[in-house]
N, C-alpha and C positions, 0 to 999 in steps of 0.2 A: 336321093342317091341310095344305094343298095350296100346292104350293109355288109361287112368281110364276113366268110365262110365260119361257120361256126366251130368244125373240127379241124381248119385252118391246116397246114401244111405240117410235113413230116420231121423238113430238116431243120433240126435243132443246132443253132447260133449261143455261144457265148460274147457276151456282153461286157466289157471291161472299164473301168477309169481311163480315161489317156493322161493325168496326171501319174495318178501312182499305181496305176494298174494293177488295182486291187478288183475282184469280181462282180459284176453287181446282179446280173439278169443269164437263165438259161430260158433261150427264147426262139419260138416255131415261127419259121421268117421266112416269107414268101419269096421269088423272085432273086434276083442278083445285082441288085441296087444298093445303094448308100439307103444306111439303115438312118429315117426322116422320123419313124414314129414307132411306138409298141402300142399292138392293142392288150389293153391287159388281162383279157380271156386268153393269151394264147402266151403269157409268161407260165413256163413251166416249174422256173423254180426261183425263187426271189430273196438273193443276199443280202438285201437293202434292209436298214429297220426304219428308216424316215425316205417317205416319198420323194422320188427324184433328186436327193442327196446321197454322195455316196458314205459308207459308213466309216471310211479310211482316212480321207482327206477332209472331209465333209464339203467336200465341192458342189454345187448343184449342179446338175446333168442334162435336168429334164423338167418340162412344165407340167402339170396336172390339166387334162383338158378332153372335150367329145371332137372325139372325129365320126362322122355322119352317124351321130346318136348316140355311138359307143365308149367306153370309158377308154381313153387311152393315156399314155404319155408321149410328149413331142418333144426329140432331143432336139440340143443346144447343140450346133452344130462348132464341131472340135475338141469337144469334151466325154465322148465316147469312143473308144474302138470294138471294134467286131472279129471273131476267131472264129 
């Protein structure tokens, strides 16, 4: 499979806890879909200090993992909202 676009899109999405909706990711997100996965070349700004937990609640959000080669995270679905 072919891998996502390197300069990847313009519109920038924040990224929130749906527990306690503290901030975690400002993130260039393709399309107008339920947000399923972050590539993480295309996190712009990143308020997390432990991977895929967030630093408020310490919920985990998201698993560590390659989607078609590339480093990404795959949310936990109901444990993220999107702005």
């Amino acid at each position: 499979m072919a891998k996502p676009n390197k300069k990847g899109p313009t519109q920038t999405v924040e990224i929130y806890c749906a527990a306690c909706q503290a901030i975690l990711f400002k993130y260039r997100k393709g399309g107008k879909g339920a947000l399923v996965k972050c590539f993480k070349e295309r996190i712009s700004r990143d308020y997390t200090t432990q991977a895929g937990v967030c630093p408020n609640c310490e919920a985990v959000f998201a698993r560590d993992t390659l989607v078609r080669g590339t480093p990404a995270f795959k949310m936990i679905g109901g444990k993220v909202r999107m702005k």
